[in-house]
C-alpha positions as a Markdown table, in Angstrom:
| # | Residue | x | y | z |
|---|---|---|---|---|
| 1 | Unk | 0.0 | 0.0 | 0.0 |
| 2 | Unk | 1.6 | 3.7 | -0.9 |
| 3 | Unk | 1.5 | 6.3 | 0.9 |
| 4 | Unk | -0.9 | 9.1 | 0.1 |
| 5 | Unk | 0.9 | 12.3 | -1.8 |
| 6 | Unk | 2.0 | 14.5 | 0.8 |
| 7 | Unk | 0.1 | 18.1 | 0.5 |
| 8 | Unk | 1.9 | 21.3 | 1.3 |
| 9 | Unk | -0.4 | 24.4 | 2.3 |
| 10 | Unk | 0.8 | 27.5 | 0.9 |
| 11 | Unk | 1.3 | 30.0 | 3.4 |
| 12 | Unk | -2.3 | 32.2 | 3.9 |
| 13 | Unk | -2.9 | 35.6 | 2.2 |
| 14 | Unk | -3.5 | 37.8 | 4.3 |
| 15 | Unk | -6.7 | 39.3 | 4.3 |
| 16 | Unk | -8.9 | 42.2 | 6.3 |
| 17 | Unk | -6.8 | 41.5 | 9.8 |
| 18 | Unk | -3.3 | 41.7 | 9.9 |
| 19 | Unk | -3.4 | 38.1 | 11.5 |
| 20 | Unk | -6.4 | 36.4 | 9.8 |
| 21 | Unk | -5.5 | 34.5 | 6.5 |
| 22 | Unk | -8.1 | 32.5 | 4.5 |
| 23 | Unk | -7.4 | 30.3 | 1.1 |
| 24 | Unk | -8.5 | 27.7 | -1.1 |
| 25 | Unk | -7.1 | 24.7 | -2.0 |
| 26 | Unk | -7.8 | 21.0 | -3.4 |
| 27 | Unk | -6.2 | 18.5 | -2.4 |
| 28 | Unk | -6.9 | 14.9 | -4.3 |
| 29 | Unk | -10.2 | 16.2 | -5.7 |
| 30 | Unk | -11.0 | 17.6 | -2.6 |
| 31 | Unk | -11.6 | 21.3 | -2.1 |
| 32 | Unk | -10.2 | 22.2 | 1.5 |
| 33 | Unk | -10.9 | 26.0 | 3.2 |
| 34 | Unk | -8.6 | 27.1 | 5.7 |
| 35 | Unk | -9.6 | 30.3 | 7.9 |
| 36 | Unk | -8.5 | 32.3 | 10.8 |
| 37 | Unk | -4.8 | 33.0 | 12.0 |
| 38 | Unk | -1.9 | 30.5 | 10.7 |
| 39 | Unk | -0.5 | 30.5 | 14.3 |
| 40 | Unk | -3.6 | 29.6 | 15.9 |
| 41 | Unk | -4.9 | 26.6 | 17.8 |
| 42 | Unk | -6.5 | 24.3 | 14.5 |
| 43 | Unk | -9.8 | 22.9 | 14.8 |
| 44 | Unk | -11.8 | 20.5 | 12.0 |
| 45 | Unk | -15.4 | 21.2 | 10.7 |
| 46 | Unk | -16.8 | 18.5 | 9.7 |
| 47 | Unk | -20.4 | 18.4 | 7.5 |
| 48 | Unk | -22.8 | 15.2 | 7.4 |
| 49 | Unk | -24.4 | 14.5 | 4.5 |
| 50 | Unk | -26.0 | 16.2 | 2.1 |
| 51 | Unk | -24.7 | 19.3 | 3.5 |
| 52 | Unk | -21.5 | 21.6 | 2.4 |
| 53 | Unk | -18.6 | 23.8 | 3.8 |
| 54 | Unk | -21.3 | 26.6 | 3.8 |
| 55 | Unk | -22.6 | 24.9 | 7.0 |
| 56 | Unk | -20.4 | 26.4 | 8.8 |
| 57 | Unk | -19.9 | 30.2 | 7.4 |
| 58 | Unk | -21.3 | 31.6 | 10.4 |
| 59 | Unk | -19.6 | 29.6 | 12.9 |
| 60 | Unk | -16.8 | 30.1 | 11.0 |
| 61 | Unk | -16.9 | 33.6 | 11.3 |
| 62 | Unk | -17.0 | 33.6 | 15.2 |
| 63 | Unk | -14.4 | 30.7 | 15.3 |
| 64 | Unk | -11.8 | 32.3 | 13.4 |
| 65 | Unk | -10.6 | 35.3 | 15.1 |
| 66 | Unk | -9.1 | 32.5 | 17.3 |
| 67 | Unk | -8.9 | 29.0 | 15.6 |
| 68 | Unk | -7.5 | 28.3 | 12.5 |
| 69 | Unk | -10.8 | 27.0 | 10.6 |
| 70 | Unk | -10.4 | 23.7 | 8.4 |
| 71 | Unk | -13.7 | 22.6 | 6.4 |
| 72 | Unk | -13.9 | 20.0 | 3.8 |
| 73 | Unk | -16.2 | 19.6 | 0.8 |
């Protein structure tokens, strides 16, 4: 069995704060949305189905001025 490819995050653009970054990125088919400051504590959002990353917008929104937001497609 190999190994899965390896994905490297760019670093964040910055964005309205001086310490908030958000980008976009797909990894294996998967699109992946990172928010919130790149030094901050991570945390995983996770959908059920049929829903999407919009879910979580507005938690997102509180959550990032102090977690580094992950949601998944």
């Amino acid at each position: 069995m190999r190994a899965p490819p390896e994905a490297t995050i760019p670093p964040p653009t910055a964005t309205t704060g001086s310490s908030h970054a958000q980008h976009a990125l797909r990894i294996d088919g998967v699109d992946v949305r990172i928010d919130g400051p790149a030094d901050a504590p991570p945390i995983v959002l996770l959908h059920g189905w049929p829903d999407t990353l919009q879910l979580w917008d507005g938690t997102v929104a509180a959550l990032s001025r102090h977690y580094r937001c992950i949601r998944f497609t």
